[in-house]
N, C-alpha and C positions, 0 to 999 in steps of 0.2 A: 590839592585833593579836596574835593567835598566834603560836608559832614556824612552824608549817604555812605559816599565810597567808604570812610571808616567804620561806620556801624555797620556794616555789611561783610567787613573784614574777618574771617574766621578766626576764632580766640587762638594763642597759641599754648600751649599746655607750658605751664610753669615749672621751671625746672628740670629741663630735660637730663640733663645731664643726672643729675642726683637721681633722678628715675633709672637713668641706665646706669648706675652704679648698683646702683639697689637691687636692680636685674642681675647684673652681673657677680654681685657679690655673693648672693642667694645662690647658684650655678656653681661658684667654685666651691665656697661653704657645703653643696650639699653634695659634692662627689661627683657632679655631672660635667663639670670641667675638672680633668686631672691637672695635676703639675706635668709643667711640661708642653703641654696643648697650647699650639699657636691663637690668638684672638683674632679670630673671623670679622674684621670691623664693619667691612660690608655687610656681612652676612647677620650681623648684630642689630644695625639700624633697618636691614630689612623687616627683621624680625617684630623689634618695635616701635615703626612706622617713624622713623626720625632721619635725620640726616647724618654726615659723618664727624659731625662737630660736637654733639653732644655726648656721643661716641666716646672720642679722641680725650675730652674732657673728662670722664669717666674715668679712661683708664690712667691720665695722668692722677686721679685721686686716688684711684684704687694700687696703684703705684707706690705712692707717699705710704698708705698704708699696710705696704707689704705684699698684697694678695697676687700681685703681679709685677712684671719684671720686662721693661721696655728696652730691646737691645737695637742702636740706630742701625737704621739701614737692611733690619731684618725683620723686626714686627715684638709685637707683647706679647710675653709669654705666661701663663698660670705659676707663679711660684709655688716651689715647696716650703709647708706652713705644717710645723711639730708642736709639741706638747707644751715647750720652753716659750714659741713665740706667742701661743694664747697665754699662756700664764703670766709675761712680761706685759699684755696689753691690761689683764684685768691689774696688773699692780699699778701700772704707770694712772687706767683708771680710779684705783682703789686712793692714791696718795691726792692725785686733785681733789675726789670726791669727798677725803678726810678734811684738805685743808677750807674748802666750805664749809662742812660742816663747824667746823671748829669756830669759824668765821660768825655763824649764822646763829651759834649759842648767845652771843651776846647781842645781836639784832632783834630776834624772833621778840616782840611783844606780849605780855599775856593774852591776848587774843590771838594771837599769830599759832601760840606755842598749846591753847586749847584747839584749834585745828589742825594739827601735826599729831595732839591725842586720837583725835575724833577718827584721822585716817586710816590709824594703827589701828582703831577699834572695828571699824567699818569693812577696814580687810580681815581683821579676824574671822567676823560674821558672815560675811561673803558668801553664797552661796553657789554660784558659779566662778568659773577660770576664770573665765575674762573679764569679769566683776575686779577680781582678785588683782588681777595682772593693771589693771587702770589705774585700780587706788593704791597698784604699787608705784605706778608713775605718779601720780600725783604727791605721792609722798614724799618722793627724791626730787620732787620738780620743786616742792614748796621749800624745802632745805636749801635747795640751789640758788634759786632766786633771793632767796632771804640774805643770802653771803653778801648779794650787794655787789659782786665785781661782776661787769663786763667780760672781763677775758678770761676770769674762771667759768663765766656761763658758757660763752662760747667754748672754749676747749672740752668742757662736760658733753656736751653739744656736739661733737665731733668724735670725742672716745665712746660717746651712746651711737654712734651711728655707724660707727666703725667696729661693734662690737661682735668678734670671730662666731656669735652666735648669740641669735636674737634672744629676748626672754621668753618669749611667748612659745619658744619651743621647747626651754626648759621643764624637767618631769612633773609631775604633780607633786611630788614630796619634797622639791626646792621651796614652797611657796609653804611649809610647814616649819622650817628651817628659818625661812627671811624673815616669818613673823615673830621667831625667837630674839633674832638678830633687831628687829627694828623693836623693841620692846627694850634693848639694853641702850639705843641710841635714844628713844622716848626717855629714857629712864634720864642717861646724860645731859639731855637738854632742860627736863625737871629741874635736874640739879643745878641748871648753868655751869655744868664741868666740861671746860674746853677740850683739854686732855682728851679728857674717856669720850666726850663724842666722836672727837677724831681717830681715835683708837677701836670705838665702835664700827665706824664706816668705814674705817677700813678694813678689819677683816671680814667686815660684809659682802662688801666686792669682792676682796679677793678671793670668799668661799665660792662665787658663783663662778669663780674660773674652773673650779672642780667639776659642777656639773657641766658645762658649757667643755668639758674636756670628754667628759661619760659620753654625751651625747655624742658627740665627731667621733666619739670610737664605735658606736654603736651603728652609724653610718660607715663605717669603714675609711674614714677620712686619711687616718694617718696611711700614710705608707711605710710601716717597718721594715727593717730592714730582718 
């Protein structure tokens, strides 16, 4: 093939799949796929201009992660997702995200650990949400990364993306609460207290199972019985 023929070649959008998980997980998360409801794969890549591959990959992840339930020979179905199995996801998050932190106390530099101050201060100030919401990701990203493992990033990395409810749709008075909470893990890493870091981050997450629970009832997510 030419150099022509390749630059001429339409890009192809990177990561499809992950995109139609993202689709799809937003769809059951918001009540618009019940439990139960067959997955339309055709009708899915129709929708998102893809093919059935990326699809199919999708729901083998979204699979893994509970939201849905593949039975051979009959199709994927929306699973039913209660109170118990958000609360098990933000712990199982809440204990990785301690054991970096814990990790990352005796890494962080004093340079390292004056920008961990600077973010905590900067979200204080914040004057909009999504201000707020950014330098809360940068704050948990600079912990993370500071841990230094590979397979603790990645699996971080995968409980954030798999999380039964994004932040960004959390209330405004979550973001009042985290800044309490990130002021005791600031406090922690001050000290170089492994302990209490890890001890901080994790009831941190695991507070945010509570609203991330408010909210799915507010949508009418659960289906009680």
């Amino acid at each position: 093939m030419s150099s022509i023929g390749r630059e001429t070649r339409p890009k192809r959008r990177a990561n499809l799949a992950e995109e139609v998980a993202t689709h799809l997980r937003k769809e059951i998360l918001s009540g618009r796929l019940r439990p139960g409801v067959r997955i339309d794969q055709d009708g899915v890549a129709d929708e998102l201009g893809v093919s059935r591959l990326p699809v199919r990959e999708a729901l083998i992840s979204l699979d893994r992660e509970g939201l849905v339930q593949t039975i051979p020979r009959k199709g994927t179905y929306v699973s039913r997702v209660d109170r118990t199995d958000i609360m098990d996801h933000y712990l199982i998050f809440g204990q990785v995200a301690g054991l970096a932190a814990a990790r990352a106390v005796s890494r962080l530099d004093d340079d390292e650990l004056a920008n961990l101050v600077d973010l905590h201060d900067r979200m204080l100030a914040a004057a909009s949400l999504s201000e707020q919401q950014q330098l809360n990701h940068e704050f948990h990203r600079s912990i993370n990364y500071a841990a230094g493992s590979q397979r603790m990033t990645s699996m971080l990395q995968l409980l954030s993306r798999s999380l039964p409810m994004p932040y960004q749709d959390f209330p405004a008075e979550w973001l009042d609460e985290a800044n309490r909470q990130h002021r005791e893990i600031v406090e922690a890493f001050k000290d170089r207290d492994t302990l209490a870091a890890q001890r901080a981050m994790e009831q941190h997450i695991n507070a945010s199972a509570r609203h991330a629970i408010e909210v799915l009832e507010r949508l009418d997510f659960f289906e009680d019985e």
